[in-house]
Every structure is written in structure tokens, then in C-alpha cells.
VMD Tcl script that draws the C-alpha trace (Angstrom):
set ca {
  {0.00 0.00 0.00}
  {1.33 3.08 -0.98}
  {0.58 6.65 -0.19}
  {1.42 10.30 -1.79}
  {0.58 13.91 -0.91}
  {0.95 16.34 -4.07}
  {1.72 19.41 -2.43}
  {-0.39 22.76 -3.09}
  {2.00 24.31 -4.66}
  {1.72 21.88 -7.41}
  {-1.51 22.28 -8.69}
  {-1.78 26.51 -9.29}
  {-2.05 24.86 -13.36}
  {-4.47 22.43 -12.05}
  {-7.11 25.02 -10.85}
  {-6.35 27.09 -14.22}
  {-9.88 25.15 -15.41}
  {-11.50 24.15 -11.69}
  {-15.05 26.15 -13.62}
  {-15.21 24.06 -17.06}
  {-18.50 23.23 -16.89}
  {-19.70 21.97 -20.50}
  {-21.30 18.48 -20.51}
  {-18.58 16.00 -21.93}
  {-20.08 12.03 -22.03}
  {-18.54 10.06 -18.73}
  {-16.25 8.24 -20.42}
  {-14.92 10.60 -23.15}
  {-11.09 10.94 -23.40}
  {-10.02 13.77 -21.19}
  {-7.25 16.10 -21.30}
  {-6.94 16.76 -25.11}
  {-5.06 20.05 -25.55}
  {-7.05 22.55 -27.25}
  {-5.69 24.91 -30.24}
  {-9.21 25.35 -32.62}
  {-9.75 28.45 -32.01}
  {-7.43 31.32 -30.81}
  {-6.57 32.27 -27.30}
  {-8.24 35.30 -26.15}
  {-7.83 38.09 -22.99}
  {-9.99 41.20 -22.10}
  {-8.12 43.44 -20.20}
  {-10.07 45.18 -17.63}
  {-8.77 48.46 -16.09}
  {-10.25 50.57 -13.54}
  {-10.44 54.45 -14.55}
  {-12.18 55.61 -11.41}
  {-10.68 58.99 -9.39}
  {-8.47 57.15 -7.14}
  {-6.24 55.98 -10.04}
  {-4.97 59.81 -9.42}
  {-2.85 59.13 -6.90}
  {0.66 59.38 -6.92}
  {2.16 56.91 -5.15}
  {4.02 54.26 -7.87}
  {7.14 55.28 -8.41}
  {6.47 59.10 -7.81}
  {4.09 58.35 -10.92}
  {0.00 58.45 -10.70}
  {-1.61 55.34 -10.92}
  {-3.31 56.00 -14.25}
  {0.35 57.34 -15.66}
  {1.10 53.35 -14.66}
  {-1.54 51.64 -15.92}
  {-1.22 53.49 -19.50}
  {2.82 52.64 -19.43}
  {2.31 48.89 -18.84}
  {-0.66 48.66 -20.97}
  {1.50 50.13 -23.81}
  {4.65 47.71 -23.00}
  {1.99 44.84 -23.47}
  {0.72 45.77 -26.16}
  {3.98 45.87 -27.95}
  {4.61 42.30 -26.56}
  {1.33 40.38 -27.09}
  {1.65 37.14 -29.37}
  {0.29 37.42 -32.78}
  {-2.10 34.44 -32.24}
  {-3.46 36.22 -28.84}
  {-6.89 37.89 -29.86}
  {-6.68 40.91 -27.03}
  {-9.69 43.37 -26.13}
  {-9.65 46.47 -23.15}
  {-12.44 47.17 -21.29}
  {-12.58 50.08 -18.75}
  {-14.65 50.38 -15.59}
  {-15.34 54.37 -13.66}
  {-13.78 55.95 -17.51}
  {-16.93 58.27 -18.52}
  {-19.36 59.54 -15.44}
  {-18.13 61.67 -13.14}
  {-21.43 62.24 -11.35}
  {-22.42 61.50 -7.86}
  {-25.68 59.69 -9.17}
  {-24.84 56.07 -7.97}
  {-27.16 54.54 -10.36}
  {-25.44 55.93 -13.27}
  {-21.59 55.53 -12.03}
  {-22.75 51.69 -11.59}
  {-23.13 51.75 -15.36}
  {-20.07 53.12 -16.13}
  {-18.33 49.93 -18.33}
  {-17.21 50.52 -21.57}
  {-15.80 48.56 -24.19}
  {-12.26 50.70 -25.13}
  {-10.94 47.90 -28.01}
  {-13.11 44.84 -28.70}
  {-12.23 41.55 -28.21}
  {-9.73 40.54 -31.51}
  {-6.75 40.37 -33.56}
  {-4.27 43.19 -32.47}
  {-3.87 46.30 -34.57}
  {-1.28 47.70 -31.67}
  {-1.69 51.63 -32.83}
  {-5.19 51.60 -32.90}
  {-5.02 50.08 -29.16}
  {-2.80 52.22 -27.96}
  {-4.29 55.04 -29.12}
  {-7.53 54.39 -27.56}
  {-5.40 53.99 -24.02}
  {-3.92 57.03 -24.33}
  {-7.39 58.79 -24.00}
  {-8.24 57.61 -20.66}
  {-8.54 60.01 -17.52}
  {-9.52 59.11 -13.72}
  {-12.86 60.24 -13.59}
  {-15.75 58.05 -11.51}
  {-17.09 54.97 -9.32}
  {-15.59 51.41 -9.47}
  {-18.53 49.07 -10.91}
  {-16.57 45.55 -10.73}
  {-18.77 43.44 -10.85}
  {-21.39 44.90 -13.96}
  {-17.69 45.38 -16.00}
  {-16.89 41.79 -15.32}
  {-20.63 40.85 -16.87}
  {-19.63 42.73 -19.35}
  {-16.04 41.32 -19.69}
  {-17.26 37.88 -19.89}
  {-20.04 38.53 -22.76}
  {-16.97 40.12 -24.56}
  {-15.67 36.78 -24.73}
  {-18.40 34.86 -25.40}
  {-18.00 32.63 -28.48}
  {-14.98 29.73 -29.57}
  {-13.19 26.90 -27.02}
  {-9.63 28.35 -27.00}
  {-8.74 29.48 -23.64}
  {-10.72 32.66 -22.08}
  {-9.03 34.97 -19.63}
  {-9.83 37.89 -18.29}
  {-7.23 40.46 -16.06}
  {-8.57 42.90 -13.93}
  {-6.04 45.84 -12.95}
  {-7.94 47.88 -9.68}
  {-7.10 50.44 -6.79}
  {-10.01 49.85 -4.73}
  {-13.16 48.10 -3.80}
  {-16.34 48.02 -5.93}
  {-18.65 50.37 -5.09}
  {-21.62 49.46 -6.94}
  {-23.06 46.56 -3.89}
  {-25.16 44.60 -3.08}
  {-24.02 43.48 -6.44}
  {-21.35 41.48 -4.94}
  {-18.13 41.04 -7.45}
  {-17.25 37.56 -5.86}
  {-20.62 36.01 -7.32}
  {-20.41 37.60 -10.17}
  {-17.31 35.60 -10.56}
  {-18.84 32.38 -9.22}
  {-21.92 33.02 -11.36}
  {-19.30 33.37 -14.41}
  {-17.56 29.99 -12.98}
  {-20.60 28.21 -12.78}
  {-21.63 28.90 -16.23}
  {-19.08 26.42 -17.58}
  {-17.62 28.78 -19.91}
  {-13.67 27.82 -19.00}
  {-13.18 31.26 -18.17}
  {-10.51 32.43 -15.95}
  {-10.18 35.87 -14.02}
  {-6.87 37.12 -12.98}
  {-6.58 40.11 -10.68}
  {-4.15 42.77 -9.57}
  {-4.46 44.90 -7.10}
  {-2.58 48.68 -7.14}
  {-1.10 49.39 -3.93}
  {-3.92 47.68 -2.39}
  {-5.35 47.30 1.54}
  {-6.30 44.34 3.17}
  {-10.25 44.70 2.40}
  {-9.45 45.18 -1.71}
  {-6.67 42.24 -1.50}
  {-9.69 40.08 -0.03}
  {-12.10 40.97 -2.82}
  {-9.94 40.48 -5.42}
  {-8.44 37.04 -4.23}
  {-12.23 35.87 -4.18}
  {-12.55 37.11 -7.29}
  {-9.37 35.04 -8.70}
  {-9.88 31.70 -6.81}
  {-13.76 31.75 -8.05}
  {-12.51 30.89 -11.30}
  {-9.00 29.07 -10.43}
  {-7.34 32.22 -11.55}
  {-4.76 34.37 -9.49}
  {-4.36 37.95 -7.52}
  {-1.52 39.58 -7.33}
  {-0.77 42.87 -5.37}
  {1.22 45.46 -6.95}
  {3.16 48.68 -5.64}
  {5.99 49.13 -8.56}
  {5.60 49.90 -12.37}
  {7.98 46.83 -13.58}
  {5.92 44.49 -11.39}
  {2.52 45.97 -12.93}
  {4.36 45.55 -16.52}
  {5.76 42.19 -15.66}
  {2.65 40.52 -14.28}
  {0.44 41.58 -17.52}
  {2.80 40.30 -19.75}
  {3.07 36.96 -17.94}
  {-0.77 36.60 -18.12}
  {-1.48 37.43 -21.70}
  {1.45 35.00 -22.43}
  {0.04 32.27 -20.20}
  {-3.30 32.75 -22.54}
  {-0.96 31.89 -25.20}
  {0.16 28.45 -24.01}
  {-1.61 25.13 -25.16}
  {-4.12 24.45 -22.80}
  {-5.51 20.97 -21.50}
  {-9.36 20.77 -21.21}
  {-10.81 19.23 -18.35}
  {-13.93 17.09 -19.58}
  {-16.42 17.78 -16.13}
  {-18.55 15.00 -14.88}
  {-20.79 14.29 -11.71}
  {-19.56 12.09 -9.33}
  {-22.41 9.75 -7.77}
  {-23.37 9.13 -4.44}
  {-22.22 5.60 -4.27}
  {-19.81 3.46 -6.11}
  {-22.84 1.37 -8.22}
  {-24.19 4.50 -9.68}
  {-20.82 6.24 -10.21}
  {-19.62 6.94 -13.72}
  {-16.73 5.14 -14.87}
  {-13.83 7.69 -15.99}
  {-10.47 6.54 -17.89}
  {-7.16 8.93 -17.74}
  {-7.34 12.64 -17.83}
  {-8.55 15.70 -15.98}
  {-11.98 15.68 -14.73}
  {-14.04 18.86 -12.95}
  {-17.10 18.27 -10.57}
  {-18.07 20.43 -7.50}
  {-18.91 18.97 -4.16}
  {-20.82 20.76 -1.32}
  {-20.01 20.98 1.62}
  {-19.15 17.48 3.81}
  {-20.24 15.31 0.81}
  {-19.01 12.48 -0.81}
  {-18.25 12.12 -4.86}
  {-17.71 8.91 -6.25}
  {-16.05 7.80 -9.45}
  {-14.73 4.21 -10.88}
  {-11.86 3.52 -12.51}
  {-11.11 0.15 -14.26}
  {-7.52 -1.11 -13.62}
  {-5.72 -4.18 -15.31}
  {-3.61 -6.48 -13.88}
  {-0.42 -5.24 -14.35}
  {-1.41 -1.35 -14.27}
  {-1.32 1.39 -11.41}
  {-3.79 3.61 -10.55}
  {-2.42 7.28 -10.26}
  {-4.60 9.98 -8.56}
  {-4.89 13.75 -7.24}
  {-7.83 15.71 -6.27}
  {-7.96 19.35 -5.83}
  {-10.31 20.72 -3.47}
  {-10.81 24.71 -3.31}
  {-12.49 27.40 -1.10}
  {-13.47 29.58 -3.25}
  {-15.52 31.12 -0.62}
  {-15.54 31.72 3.28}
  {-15.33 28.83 5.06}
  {-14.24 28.27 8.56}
  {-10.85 27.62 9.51}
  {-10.32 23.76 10.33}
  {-11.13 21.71 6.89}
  {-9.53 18.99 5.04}
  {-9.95 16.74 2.32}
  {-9.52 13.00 1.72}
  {-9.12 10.64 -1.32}
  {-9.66 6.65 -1.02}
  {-9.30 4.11 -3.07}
  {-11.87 0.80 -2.10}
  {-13.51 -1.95 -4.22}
  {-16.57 -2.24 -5.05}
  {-17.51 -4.32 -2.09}
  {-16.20 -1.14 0.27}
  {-12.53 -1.90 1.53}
  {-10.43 0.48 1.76}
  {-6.96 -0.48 -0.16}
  {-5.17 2.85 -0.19}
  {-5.49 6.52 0.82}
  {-4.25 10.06 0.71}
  {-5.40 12.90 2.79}
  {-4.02 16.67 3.50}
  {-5.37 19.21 6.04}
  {-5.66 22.96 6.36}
  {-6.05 25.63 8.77}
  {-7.67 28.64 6.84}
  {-3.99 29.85 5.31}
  {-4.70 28.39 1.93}
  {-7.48 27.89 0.07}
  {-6.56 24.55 -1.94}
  {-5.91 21.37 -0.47}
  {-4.73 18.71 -2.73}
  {-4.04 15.20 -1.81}
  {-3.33 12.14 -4.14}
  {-2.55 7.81 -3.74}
  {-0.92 5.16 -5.84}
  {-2.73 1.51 -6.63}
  {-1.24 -0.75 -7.76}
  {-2.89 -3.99 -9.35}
  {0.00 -6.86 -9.20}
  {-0.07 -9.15 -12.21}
  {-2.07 -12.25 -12.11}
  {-1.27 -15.95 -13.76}
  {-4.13 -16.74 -16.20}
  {-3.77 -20.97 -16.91}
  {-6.86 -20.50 -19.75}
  {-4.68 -17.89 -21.99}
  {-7.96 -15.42 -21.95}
  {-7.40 -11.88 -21.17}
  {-7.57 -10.73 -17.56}
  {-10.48 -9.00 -16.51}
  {-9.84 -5.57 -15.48}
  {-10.73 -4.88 -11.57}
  {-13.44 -1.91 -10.80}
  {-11.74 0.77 -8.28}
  {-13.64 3.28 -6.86}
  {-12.72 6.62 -5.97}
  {-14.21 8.57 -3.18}
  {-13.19 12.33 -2.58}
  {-14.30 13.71 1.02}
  {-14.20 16.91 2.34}
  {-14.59 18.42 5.33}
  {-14.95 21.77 4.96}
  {-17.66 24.26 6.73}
  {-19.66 27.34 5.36}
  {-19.30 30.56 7.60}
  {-22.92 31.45 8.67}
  {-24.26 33.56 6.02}
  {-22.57 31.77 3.37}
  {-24.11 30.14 0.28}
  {-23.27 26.12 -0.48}
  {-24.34 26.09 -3.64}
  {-22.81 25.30 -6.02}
  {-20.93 23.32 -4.51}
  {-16.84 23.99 -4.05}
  {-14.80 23.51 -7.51}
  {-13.34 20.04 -7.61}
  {-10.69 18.70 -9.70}
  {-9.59 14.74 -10.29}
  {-6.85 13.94 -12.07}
  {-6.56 10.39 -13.24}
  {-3.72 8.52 -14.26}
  {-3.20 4.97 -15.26}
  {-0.05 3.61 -16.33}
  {1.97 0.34 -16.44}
  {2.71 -1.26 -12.90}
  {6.71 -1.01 -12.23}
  {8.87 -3.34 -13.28}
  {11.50 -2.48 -10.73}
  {10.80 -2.77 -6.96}
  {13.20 0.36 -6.43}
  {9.77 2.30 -7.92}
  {7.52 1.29 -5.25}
  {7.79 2.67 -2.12}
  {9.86 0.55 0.89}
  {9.13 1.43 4.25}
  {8.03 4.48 2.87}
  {11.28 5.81 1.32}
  {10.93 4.11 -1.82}
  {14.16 5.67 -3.92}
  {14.82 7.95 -0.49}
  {16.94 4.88 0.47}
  {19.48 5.90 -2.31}
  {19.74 9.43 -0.44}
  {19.39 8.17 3.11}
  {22.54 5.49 2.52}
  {24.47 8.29 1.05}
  {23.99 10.34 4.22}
  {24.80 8.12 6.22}
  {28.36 7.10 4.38}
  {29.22 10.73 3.75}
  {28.35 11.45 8.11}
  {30.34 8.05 8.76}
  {33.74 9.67 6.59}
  {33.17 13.32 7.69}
  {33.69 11.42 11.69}
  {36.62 9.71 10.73}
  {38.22 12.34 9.02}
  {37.13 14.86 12.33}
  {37.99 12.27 14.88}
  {41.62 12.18 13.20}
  {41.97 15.94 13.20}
  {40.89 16.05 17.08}
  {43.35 12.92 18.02}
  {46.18 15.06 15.77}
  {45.76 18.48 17.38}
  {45.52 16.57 20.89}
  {48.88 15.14 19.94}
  {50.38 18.62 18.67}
  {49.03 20.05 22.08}
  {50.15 18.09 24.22}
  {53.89 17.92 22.34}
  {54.05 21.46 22.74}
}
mol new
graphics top color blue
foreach p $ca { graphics top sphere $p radius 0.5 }
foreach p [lrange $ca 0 end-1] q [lrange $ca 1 end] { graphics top cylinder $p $q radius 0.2 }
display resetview
């Protein structure tokens, strides 16, 4: 029996498509890189009166925003269809209702003509509210349309100001609509309440926040996000786990997305030869409030219930992905008739226990992602784990030799020095 933890920091590409939410057939191939249709980003940048300040680099905030934007521009790849859309740009009113509206669409959604974008950036003054949540409506209908990858990057100073039309559902409602759409933030010099917005925002969709107090890091950052839009992409084909192993749908390798509520149990089979190993990781994320003592755990059991291998990881509220993963192997078997061994039925069952902070909504439920591996057993025992080392021993034996020579070589430096002392 053989266990493995993947840690957290592993899966940040994993949760890049927790939301995919299109209807795929149970046992449909999974994992096939997409490349149909091109790549495309929406940048969304918030014009609203704050951007005045002057506190990046001795610059304004706008005077930042319109530098980077420009650098980007000059370094998105040709095959990356790019669009801007600003939030706050045009009222400058104290009608709330109106300044709510205020999302416009500064360079649709397409292939590049550079000039004509930058040109259209160079127009833009601080002038009103900060509407995040209708200009990521907004942002995602700009989108709308082809299966290459979808990402959007928000750029703010400050909170939304348009509530009770909460920004974080907006992104969860965007999630939920299965529309592999990802949302990357950045905050400008931000405080704690913004930074907490705009990290909901991010993990809603499995994308990622980043807070920003330097031009070069607001220049950098873009750059690294329109060229992540760039790179082939793997589709996760989603798929509803069952309650029970009987009515659970049988998945072969590849990257699967469900969501589970809170405390329940998803079940999934996987049919294993002799000969073969299972390989699995499940994602888990919190991609809203939840209190601060969770965890989440994967088993492996037969269809008759026992339990023949699991993985399990814990939290404590400082991250809001827990990951957790398990080898099985199936050993080969002899087969006197010469017919083909029957493959044996494993069934998966991913657990959670996380909790909802009162107030809280728990549905849908948290993003889930399986990954599903299943390869040809090892031929070598040195691949299987041994008293839970497995190829640590290699390491651990030359420890212990290289300890063992550093005290022989110390102990006959201390008995020489000892001699030398005492001579003199």
C-alpha cells in the first residue's frame, strides 16, 4: 500500500480550469489540448478617481496603468486575440445609479492592430465609481464565443462600489456557467479589504491575484498573463460524481471537474488491469468563506467497500486549496486459460470536510478537480515505495556514508591536534 501527498504548490495549473463546466459524455477521453480556435484576454482596467494618486514610483496610478498597458501591447503574441475594457472611464457624477453603469468597451475583443489600441489607451482620464462586478458581466459577454482558452485580467485600486451586487458572485456566477473562463486580478497598492475581494474574485474561477506597488511588477505581471493565454491548454472534460460506487460513472485517464458541497461524498470508478497502477490527485478549493479547520480525503476501495489505499491533506484557513493524491497498484495475475484478464473496478471517493461561515451560500458546490492517471505497474521494486522511502533509500545510505567519513576524518583531526598540544 502506498501513499502520496501532491503538495499545493503543485496544482496553481491544475485550478487554471476548476469552472469548465460543458457536458462531456462520462467516459470521453479527457485532457486533449485545445488549439481550434485562438486564445483570447480582455483586459479590464479601472479608470475611477483614485487611479490619481501618486504613489508608484512618484508616478499616478493611471500614468502606470497606461505605461504597462503600452509595453503589453507591444509584446502580445500574434495568435493572442486581445480586447480592453474600462470600468469608472466616462461619469463623473455623484448619481450612484449611473456611475454603476459606467463599463465601456475601449478595443473589442480581436486580432491586435497595436496603434489603434494604444491610441484608444492614451485617451483615458480618472474620472468616476468602481462598478466591478457589472464590467466583469460585461467582460465575460466580450468573450463569449470559440473553445480556446478565455481569460480575463482585472487591474484595480479599490473596492467596488456598486453593492449589493457582490463582485465575488459575479465571478462564481461566471464559474458556474461552464464557460472555461478564468479571471486574474491585480491589485494597485492595495489594503487588506481590496486584497480580499480580489483574491475571491481570482480563486472563483482558479485564476490568481496579485498585489502590486511598482511599475515593472505591474508591466511584468500583464505580460506573464497574456502570455500564459498563449500556451496550449488541457481541457478538463467535467462529470458528476455519484453518491455511491454502483451508480458512479466510470472515468479513464485525464482531468476531470465536478463540484462537491459541503461534507459530501463524490464517487467515481476507474477500471484497472492487472499489471497497471492507478495514479490519482484531487484538488479541493475554497473559493468562498469557510471556517478555519477543513480537510480533504481521497480513497481508493472496491466495489464491495474496503479500503486499499489513501491520501489525505489538512488545512487551517492559510490556503485555500488542499490537494491530496494515492498510488494503486494492481499486481499481475497468472491466467492458466490464456484469456485476457479481466480488469478490476476501483472506486474513488473524494471527502471533504470543509464548513460554510454562517451567512454563506453552499451552492454550487466547491470547484473540484480529479486527475486520473493509469499507467503500467513497475517493473523495478526500487519504484515502489519501501518502508516508505521508496528511492529515499538511495539518499538516506548516502547520508549516512558521507556522516560516517566526515567522523573519521574529524575524529583524526581532534586525536592530531591533541597530539600537537600536548607535544608542545
Amino acid at each position: 500500500m502506498i501513499r502520496r501527498k501532491r503538495p499545493v504548490a503543485g496544482v496553481c495549473a491544475l485550478l487554471a480550469a476548476l469552472t469548465a463546466g460543458i457536458a462531456f459524455p462520462a467516459g470521453a477521453a479527457a485532457g486533449e489540448p485545445t488549439g481550434r480556435h485562438a486564445p483570447k484576454v480582455n483586459l479590464v482596467l479601472d479608470v475611477s478617481g483614485s487611479m490619481r494618486a501618486r504613489d508608484i514610483d512618484g508616478r499616478s496610478r493611471m500614468e502606470a496603468a497606461k505605461q504597462a498597458f503600452n509595453e503589453v501591447l507591444d509584446a502580445t503574441p500574434e495568435e493572442v486575440e486581445l480586447g480592453i475594457r474600462t470600468l469608472g472611464a466616462d461619469y463623473a457624477g455623484d448619481d450612484r445609479k449611473e456611475g454603476c453603469k459606467d463599463t465601456a468597451q475601449l478595443y473589442p475583443v480581436g486580432p491586435l492592430d497595436r496603434t489603434e489600441a494604444k491610441t484608444a489607451v492614451a485617451t483615458l482620464a480618472p474620472t468616476g465609481w468602481t462598478p466591478i462586478g457589472p464590467a466583469l458581466l460585461k467582460a465575460a459577454d466580450d468573450l463569449d464565443g470559440g473553445d480556446g482558452s478565455k481569460r480575463i485580467v482585472l487591474i484595480s485600486d479599490g473596492e467596488d462600489t456598486c453593492a449589493p451586487l457582490d463582485p465575488c458572485e459575479v465571478a462564481r456566477e461566471i464559474a458556474a456557467q461552464g464557460i472555461g473562463l478564468t479571471i486574474d486580478t491585480l491589485g494597485l497598492v492595495p489594503n487588506v479589504r481590496m486584497s480580499r475581494q480580489l483574491s475571491c474574485i481570482a480563486e472563483a474561477t482558479g485564476g490568481t491575484y496579485t498585489s502590486v506597488e511598482h511599475q515593472d511588477e505591474l508591466t511584468d505581471r500583464v505580460n506573464e498573463l497574456v502570455d500564459r493565454a498563449a500556451d496550449p491548454v488541457v481541457t478538463p472534460v467535467a462529470t458528476e460524481g455519484a453518491g455511491s460506487c454502483a451508480k458512479a460513472p466510470t472515468l479513464t485517464s485525464g482531468l476531470y471537474t465536478d463540484r462537491e458541497e459541503f461534507g459530501q461524498q463524490r464517487w467515481y470508478r476507474v477500471e484497472v488491469l492487472p499489471g497497471q497502477e492507478l495514479r490519482a490527485s484531487v484538488s479541493v478549493a475554497a473559493d468562498r468563506a469557510v471556517r478555519p479547520d477543513y480537510g480533504v480525503l481521497l480513497r481508493a476501495v472496491t466495489v464491495h467497500g474496503r479500503e486499499t489505499v489513501r491520501g489525505e491533506a489538512t488545512g487551517n484557513g492559510r490556503t485555500d486549496v488542499l490537494s491530496t493524491g494515492l498510488r494503486h497498484p494492481e499486481p499481475e495475475r497468472e491466467d492458466d486459460d490464456g484469456d485476457k484478464p479481466a480488469a478490476e473496478v476501483v472506486c474513488l471517493v473524494v471527502t471533504n470536510s470543509f464548513s460554510a461561515d454562517d451567512g454563506v451560500k453552499t451552492t454550487p458546490g466547491l470547484p473540484l478537480e480529479l486527475t486520473i492517471d493509469v499507467v503500467d505497474g513497475p517493473d523495478a521494486a526500487d519504484d515502489v515505495a519501501s518502508f516508505g522511502l521508496g528511492r529515499g533509500w538511495w539518499l538516506l545510505g548516502a547520508l549516512v556514508l558521507t556522516g560516517f567519513l566526515a567522523g573519521l576524518v574529524w575524529g583524526w583531526l581532534s586525536r592530531w591536534r591533541v597530539a600537537v598540544w600536548r607535544t608542545n
